[in-house]
PATI-354222 format. One record per residue (C-alpha): chain; residue in one letter; x, y, z. Coordinates in steps of 0.1 Angstrom, whole numbers, plus 2048, in hexadecimal, padded with zeros to 3 digits. Layout:
PT  chaine  residu  east  north   up
PT       A       A     X      Y    Z
...
***
This chain:
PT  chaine  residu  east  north   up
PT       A       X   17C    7F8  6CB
PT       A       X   163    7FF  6E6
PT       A       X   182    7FD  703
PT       A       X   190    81C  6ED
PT       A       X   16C    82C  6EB
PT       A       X   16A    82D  70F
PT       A       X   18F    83B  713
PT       A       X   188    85A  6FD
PT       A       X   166    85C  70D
PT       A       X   178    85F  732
PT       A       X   193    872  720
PT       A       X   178    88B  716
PT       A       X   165    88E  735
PT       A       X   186    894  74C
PT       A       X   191    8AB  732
PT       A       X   16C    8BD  733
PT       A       X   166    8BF  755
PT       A       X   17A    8DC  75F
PT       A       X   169    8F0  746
PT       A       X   146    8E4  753
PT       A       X   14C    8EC  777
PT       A       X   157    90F  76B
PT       A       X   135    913  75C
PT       A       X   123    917  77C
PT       A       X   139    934  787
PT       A       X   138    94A  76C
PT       A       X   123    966  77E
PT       A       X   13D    963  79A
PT       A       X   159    970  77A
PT       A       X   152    98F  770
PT       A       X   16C    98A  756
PT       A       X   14F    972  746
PT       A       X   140    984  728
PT       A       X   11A    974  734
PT       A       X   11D    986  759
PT       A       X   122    9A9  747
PT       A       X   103    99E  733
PT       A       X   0EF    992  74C
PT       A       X   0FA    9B4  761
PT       A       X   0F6    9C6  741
PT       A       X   0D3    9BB  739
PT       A       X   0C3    9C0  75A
PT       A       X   0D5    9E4  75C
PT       A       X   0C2    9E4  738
PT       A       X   09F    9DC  748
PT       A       X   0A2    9F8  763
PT       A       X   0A5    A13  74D
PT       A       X   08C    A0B  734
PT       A       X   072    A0A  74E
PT       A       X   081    A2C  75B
PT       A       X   079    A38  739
PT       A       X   055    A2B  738
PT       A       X   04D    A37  75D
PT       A       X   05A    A58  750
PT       A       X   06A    A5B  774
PT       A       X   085    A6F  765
PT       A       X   09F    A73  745
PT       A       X   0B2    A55  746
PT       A       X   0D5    A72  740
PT       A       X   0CB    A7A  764
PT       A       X   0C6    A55  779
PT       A       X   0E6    A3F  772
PT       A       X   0DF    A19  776
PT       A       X   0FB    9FE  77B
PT       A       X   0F8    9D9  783
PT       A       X   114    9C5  794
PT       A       X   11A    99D  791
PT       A       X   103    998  7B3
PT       A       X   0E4    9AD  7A3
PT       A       X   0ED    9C7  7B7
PT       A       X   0DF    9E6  7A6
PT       A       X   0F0    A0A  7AA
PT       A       X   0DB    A28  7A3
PT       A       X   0EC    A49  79D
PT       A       X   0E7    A6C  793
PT       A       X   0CA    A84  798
PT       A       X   0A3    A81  79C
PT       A       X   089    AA3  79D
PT       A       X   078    A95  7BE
PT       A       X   07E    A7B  7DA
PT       A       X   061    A6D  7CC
PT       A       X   076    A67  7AC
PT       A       X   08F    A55  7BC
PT       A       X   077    A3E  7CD
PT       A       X   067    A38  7B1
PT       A       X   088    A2E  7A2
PT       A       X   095    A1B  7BB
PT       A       X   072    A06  7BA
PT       A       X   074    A00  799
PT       A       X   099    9F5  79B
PT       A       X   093    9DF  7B9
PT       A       X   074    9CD  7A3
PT       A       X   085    9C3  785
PT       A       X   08F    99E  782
PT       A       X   0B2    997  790
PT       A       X   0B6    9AE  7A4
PT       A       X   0C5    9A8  7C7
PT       A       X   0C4    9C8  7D9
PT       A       X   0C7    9ED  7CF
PT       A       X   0E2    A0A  7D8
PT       A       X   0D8    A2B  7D3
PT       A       X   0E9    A4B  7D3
PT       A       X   0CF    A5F  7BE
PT       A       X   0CD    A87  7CB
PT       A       X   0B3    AA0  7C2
PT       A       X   0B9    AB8  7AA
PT       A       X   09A    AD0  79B
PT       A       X   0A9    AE7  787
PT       A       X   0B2    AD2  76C
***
């Protein structure tokens, strides 16, 4: 009884293991629903403090997060000081690895 314990028990564990080591590399698959989650939920963070700084609409700044915690800041701000503002806030929110912006001005809007 206990010799066929232990063969279902290393049956188990070889048949596991794949899956486990798999587990550490999900951010490096971005076909992994929990990386778009993760990207999803620090892209999240940025613009709700955007809103609260009142640095500008959010229809105007675009904000996307890749796999690395790269952020990606897009659109249109009133004033460089906008943007800087922006790209501070983006670059001190948890997770995030570096920021890439390509943010003009715009005043008439």
């Amino acid at each position: 009884m206990k010799a066929a314990i232990a063969v279902v028990t290393i049956a188990l564990g070889v048949a596991l293991a794949p899956g486990l080591s798999r587990a550490d590399d999900q951010d490096a698959d971005r076909s992994h629903p929990g990386t778009y989650v993760k990207d999803s939920a620090i892209t999240a963070k940025i613009k709700s403090k955007l809103a609260a700084d009142h640095v500008t609409s959010l229809g105007r700044i675009h904000v996307d997060t890749d796999a690395n915690g790269v952020v990606y800041l897009s659109g249109t701000a009133r004033s460089q000081e906008a943007i800087d503002k922006a790209v501070s806030i983006a670059k001190d929110t948890e997770h995030v690895t570096s920021v890439k912006s390509s943010l003009t001005i715009r005043q008439d809007d």
